[in-house]
N, C-alpha and C positions, 0 to 999 in steps of 0.2 A: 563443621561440616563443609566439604567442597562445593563452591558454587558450577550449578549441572552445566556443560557444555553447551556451547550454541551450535547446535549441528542438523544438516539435513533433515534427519529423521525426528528430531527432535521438533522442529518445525511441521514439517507433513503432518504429524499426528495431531501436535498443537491445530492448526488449520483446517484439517478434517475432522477436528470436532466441533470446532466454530463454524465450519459451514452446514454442522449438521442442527446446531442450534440457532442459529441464525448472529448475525456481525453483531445486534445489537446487545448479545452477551458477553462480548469483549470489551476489552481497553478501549477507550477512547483518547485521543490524541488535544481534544477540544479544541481543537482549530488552531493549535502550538503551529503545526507543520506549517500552516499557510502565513500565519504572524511570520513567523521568523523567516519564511522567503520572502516577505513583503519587506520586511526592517531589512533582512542585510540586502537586497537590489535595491532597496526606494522604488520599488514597482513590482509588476508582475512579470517576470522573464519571458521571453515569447516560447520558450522552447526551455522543458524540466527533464533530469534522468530521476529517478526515484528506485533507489536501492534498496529494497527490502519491500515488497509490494504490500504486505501483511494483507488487512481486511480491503483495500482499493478507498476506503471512504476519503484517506488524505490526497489523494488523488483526485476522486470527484471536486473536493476542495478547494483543488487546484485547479482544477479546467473550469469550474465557476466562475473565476476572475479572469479565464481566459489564455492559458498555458497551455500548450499541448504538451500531453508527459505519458514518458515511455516508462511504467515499472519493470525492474530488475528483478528476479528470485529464485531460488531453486527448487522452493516448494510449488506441483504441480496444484495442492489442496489452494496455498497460498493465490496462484493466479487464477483457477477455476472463479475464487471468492471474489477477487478481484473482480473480472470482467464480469460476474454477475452484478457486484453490487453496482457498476458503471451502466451497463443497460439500465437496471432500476432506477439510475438518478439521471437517465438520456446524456451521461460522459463520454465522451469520444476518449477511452485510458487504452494505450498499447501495452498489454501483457505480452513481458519477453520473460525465457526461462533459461536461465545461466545462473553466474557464481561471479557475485561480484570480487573475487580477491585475487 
């Protein structure tokens, strides 16, 4: 069986219905994102891009130790999730909406 495309649309719907049930019924990243930019800098970078905004939570994540970070996405559902779940944890996250490639 072909594995399904990573597309647009395939995204938006994906993230319009995790916004509709709320982020805490999705994937969790368990704090991988933030380890591994803490292990490859030896610190906290002052300034993150983050490609792929998904649910915003590896972001709040991020701005916990202190990073200001811009997410990247082309899902509208994708960033709406985003900067809500940022208000809810008082994240300063800049949702932008593009195509990272």
């Amino acid at each position: 069986m072909p594995k399904p495309r990573s597309t647009r649309d395939h995204w938006q719907a994906y993230w319009s219905q995790v916004r509709a049930a709320g982020v805490q019924d999705t994937y969790s990243t368990d704090g991988r994102v933030l380890r591994e930019v803490l292990r490859a800098t030896n610190s906290a970078p002052s300034r993150l891009l983050e490609i792929g905004a998904g649910s915003g939570r590896d972001a709040c994540e991020l701005v916990s130790v202190g990073m200001r970070v811009v997410t990247l996405d082309s899902s509208e559902a994708s960033l709406g999730l985003t900067t809500r779940t940022a208000r809810e944890a008082g994240a300063h996250v800049v949702a932008v909406g593009g195509c990272g490639v």
